[in-house]
PyMOL commands that place a pseudoatom at each C-alpha (Angstrom):
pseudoatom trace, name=CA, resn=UNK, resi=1, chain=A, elem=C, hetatm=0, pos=[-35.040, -7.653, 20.878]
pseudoatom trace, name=CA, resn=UNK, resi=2, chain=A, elem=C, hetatm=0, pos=[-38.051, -6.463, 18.711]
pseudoatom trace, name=CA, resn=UNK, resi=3, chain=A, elem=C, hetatm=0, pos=[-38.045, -5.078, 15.486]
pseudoatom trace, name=CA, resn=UNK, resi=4, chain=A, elem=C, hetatm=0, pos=[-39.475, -1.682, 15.935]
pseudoatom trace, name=CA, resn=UNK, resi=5, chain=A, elem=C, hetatm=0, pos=[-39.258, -1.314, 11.851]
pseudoatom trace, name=CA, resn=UNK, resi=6, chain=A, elem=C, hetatm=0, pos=[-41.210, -4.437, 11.166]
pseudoatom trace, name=CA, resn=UNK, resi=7, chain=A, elem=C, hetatm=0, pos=[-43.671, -4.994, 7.985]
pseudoatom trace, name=CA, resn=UNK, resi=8, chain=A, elem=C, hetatm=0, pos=[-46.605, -6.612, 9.787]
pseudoatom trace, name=CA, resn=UNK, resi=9, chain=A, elem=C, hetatm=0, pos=[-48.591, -5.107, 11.491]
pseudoatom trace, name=CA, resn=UNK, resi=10, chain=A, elem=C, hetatm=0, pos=[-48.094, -6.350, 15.017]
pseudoatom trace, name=CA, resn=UNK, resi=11, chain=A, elem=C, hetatm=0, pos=[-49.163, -4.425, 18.053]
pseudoatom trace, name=CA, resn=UNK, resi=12, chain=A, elem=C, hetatm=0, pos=[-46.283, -2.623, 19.446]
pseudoatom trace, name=CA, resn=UNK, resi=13, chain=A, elem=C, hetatm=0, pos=[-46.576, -2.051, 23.494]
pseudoatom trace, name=CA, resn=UNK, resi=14, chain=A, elem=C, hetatm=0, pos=[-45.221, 1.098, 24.773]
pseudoatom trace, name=CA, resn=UNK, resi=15, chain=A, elem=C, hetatm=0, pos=[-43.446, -0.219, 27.796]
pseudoatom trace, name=CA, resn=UNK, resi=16, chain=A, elem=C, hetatm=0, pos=[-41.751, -2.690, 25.867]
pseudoatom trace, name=CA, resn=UNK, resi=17, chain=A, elem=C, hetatm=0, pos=[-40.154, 0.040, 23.880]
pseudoatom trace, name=CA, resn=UNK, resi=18, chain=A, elem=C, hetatm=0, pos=[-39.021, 1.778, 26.992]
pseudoatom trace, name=CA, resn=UNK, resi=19, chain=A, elem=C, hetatm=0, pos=[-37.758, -1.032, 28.282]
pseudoatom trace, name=CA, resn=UNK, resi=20, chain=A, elem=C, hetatm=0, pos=[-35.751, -1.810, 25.346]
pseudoatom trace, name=CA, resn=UNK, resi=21, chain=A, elem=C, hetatm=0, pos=[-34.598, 1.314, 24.507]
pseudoatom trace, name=CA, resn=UNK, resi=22, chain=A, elem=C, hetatm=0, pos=[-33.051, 1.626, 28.516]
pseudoatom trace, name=CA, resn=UNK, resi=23, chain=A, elem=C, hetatm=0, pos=[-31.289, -1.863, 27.334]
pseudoatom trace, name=CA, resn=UNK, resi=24, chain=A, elem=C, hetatm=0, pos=[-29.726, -0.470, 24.497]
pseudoatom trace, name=CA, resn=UNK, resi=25, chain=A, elem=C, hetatm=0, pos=[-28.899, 2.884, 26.915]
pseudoatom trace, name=CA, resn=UNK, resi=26, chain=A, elem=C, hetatm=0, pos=[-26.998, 0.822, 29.311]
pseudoatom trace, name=CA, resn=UNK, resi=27, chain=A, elem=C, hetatm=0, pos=[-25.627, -1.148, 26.010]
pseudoatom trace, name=CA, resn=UNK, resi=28, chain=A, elem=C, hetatm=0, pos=[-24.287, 2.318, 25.034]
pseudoatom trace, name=CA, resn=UNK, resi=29, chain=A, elem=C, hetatm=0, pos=[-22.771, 3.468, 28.340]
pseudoatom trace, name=CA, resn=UNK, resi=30, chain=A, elem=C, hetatm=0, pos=[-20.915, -0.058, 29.294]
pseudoatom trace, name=CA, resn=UNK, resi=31, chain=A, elem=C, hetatm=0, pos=[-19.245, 0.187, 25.118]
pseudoatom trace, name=CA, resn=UNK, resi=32, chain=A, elem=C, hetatm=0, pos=[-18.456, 4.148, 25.922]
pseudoatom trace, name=CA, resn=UNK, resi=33, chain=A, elem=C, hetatm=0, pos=[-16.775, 2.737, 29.210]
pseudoatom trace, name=CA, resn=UNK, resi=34, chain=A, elem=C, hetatm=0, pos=[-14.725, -0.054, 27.900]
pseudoatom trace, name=CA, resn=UNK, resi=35, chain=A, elem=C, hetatm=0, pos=[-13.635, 2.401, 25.007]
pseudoatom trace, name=CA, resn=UNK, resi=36, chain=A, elem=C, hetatm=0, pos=[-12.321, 4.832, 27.153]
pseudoatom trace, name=CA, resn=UNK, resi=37, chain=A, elem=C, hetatm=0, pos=[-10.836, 2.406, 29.137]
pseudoatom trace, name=CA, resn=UNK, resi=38, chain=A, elem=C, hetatm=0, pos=[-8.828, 1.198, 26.139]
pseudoatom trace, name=CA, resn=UNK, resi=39, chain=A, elem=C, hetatm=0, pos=[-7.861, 4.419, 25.375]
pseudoatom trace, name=CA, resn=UNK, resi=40, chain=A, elem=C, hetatm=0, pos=[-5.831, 4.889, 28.907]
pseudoatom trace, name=CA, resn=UNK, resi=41, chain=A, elem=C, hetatm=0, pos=[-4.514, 1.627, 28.514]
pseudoatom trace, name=CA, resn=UNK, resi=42, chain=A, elem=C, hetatm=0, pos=[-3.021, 1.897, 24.923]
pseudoatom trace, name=CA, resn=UNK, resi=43, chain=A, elem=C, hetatm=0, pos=[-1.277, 5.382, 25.893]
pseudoatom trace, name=CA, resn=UNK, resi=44, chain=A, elem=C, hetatm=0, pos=[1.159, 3.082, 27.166]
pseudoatom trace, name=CA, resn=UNK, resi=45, chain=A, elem=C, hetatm=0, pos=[1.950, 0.696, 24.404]
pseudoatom trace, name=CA, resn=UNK, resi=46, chain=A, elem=C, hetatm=0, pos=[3.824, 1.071, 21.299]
pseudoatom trace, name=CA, resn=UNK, resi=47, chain=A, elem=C, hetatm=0, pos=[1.488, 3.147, 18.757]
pseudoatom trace, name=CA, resn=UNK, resi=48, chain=A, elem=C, hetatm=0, pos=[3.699, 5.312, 16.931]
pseudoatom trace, name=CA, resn=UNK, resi=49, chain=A, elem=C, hetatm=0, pos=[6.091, 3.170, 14.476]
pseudoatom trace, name=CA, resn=UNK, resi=50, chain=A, elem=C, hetatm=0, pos=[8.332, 4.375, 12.173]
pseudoatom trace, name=CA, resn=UNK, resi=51, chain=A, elem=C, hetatm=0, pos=[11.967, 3.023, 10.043]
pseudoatom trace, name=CA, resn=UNK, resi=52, chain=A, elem=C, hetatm=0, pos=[14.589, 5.099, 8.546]
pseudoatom trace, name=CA, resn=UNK, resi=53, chain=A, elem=C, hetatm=0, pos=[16.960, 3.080, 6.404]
pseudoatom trace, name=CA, resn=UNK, resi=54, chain=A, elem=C, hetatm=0, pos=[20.200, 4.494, 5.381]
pseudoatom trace, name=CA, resn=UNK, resi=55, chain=A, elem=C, hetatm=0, pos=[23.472, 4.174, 4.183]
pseudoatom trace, name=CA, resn=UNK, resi=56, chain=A, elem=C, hetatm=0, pos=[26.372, 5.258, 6.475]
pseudoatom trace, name=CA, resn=UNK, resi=57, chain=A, elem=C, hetatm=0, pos=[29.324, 4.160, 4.818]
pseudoatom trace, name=CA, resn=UNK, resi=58, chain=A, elem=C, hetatm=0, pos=[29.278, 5.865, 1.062]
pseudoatom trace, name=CA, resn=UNK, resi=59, chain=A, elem=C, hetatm=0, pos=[31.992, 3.592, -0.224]
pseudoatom trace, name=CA, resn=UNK, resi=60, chain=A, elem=C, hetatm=0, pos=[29.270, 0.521, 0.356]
pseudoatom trace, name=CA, resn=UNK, resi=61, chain=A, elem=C, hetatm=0, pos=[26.267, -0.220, -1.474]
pseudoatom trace, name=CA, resn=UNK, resi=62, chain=A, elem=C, hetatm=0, pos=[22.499, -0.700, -0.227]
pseudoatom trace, name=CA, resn=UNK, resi=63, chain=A, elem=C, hetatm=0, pos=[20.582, 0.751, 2.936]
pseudoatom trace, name=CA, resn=UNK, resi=64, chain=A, elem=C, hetatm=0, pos=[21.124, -1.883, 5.053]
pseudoatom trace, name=CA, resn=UNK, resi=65, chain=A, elem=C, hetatm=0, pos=[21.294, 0.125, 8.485]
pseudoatom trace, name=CA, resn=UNK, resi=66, chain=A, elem=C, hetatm=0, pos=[18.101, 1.300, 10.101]
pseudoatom trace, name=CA, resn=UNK, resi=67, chain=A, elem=C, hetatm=0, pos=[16.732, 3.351, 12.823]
pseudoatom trace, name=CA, resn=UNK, resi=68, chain=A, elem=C, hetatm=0, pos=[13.629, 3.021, 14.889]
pseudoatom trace, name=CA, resn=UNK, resi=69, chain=A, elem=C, hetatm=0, pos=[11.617, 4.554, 17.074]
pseudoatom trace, name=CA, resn=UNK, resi=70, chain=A, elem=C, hetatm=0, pos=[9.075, 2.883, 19.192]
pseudoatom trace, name=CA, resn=UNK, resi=71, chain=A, elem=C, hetatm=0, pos=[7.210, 5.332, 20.882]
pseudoatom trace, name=CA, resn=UNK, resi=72, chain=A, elem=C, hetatm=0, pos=[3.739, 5.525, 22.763]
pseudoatom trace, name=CA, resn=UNK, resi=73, chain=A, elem=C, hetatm=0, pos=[0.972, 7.994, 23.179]
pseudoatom trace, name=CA, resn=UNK, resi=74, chain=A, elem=C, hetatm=0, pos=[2.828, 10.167, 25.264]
pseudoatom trace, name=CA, resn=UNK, resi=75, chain=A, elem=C, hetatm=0, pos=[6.114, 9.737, 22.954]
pseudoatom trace, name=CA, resn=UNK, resi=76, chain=A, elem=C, hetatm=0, pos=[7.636, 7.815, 25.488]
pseudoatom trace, name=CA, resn=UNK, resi=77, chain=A, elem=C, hetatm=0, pos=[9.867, 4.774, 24.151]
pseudoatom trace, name=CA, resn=UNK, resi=78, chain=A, elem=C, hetatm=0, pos=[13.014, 3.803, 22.232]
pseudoatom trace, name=CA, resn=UNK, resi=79, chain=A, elem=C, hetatm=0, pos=[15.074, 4.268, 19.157]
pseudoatom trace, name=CA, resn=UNK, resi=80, chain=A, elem=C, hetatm=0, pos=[17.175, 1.164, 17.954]
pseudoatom trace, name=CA, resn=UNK, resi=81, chain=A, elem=C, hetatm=0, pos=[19.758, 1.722, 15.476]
pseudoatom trace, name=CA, resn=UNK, resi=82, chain=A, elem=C, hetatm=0, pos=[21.855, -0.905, 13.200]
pseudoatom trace, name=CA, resn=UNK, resi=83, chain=A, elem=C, hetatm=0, pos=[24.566, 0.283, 11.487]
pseudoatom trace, name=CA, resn=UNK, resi=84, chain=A, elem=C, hetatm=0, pos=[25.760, -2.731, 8.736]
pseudoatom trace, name=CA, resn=UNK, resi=85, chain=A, elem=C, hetatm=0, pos=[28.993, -2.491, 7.601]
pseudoatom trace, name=CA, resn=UNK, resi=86, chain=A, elem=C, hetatm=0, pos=[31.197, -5.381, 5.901]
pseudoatom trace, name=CA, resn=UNK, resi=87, chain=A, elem=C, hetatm=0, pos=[33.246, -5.880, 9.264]
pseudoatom trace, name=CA, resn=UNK, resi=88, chain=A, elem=C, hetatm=0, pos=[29.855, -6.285, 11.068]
pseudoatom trace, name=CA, resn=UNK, resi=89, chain=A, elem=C, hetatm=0, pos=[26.940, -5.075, 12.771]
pseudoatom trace, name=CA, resn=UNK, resi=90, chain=A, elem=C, hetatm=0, pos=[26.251, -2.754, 15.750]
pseudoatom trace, name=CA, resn=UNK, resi=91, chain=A, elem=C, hetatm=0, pos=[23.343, -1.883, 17.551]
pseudoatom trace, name=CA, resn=UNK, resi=92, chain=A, elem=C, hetatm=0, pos=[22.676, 0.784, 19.480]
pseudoatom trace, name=CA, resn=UNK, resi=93, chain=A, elem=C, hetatm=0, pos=[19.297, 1.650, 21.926]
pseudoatom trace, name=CA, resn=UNK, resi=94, chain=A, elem=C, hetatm=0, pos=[18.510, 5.192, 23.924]
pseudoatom trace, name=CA, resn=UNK, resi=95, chain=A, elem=C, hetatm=0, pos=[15.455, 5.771, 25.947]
pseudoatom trace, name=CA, resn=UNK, resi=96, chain=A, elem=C, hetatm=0, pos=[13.120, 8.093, 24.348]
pseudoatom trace, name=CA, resn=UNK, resi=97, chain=A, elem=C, hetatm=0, pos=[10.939, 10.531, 26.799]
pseudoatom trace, name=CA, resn=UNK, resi=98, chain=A, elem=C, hetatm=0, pos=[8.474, 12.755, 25.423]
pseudoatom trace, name=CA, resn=UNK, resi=99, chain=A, elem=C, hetatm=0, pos=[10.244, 12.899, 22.423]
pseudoatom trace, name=CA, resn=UNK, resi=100, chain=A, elem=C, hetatm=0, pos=[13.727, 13.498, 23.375]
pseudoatom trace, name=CA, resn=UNK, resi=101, chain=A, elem=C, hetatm=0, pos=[17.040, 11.477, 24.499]
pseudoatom trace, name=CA, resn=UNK, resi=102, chain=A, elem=C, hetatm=0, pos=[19.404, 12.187, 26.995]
pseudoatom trace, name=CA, resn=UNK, resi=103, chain=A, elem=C, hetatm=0, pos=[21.906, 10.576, 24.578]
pseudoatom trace, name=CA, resn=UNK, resi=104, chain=A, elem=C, hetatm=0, pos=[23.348, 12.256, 21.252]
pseudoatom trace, name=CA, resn=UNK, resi=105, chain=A, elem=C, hetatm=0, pos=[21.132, 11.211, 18.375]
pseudoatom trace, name=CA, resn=UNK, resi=106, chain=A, elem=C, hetatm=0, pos=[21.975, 10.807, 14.726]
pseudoatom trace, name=CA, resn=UNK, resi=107, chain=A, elem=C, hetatm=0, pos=[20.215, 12.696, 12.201]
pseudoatom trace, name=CA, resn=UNK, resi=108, chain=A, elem=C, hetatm=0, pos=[18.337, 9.098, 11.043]
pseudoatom trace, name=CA, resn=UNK, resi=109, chain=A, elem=C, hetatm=0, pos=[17.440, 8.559, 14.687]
pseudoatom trace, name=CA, resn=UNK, resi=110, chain=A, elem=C, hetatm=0, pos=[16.299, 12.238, 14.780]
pseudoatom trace, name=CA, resn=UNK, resi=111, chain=A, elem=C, hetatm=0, pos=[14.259, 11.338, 11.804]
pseudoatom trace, name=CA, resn=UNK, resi=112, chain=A, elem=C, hetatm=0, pos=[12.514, 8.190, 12.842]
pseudoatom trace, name=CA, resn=UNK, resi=113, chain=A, elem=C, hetatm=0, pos=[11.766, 9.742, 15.793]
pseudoatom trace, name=CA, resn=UNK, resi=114, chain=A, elem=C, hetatm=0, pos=[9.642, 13.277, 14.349]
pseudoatom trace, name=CA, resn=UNK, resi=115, chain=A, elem=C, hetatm=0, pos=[7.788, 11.037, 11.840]
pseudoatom trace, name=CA, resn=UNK, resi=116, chain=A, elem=C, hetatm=0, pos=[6.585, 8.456, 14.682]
pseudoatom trace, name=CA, resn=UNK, resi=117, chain=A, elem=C, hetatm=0, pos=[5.369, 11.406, 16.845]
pseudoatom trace, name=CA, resn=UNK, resi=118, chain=A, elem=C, hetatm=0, pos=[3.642, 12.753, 13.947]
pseudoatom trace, name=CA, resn=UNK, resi=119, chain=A, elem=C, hetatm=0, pos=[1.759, 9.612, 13.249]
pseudoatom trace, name=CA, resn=UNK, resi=120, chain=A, elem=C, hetatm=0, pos=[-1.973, 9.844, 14.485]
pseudoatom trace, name=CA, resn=UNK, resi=121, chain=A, elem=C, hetatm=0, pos=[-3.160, 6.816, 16.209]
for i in range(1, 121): cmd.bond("trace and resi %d" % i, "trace and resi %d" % (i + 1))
show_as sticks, trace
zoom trace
């Protein structure tokens, strides 16, 4: 490619310029493409990330349970909760689709779940 912008003086052909500048054109439209195409594809993986940590039991110390919610571009996904306690741990995962559960959700899972689908991605 030619420098357009250069110092010397060098004669600068007309048709060349065309020529390049319908390069960088068809430069443009195969980036514009391949961006959109990544666009479609990443609807459908895991964009919108957010942890609640809590403390379930009051009679315990430190937020050592959690909620998550894994969600797409559509707000399609999961929510994963751990609830510690000094007896052990549980975990617990309900399908998320467009935003909602067919399951009962806890307040924390509720949570986790708003401030993921307010993320912007």
């Amino acid at each position: 490619m030619f420098n357009v912008f250069k110092k010397d003086k060098q004669e600068i052909n007309l048709k060349d310029v065309i020529n390049e500048l319908d390069n960088i054109k068809k430069n443009i439209n195969n980036l514009s493409e391949e961006i959109t195409k990544i666009k479609k594809e990443n609807k459908y993986s895991f964009s919108k990330i957010k942890v609640i940590r809590f403390n379930p039991f009051v009679e315990s110390g430190g937020n050592q349970s959690f909620s998550i919610a894994l969600l797409d571009g559509n707000n399609n996904g999961v929510v994963i909760t751990s609830i510690y306690s000094h007896e052990g741990n549980r975990v617990y995962a309900k399908p998320i689709e467009n935003g909602k559960s067919k399951y009962p959700l806890s307040k924390e899972e509720e949570q986790a779940i708003k401030e993921a689908m307010d993320q912007k991605f």
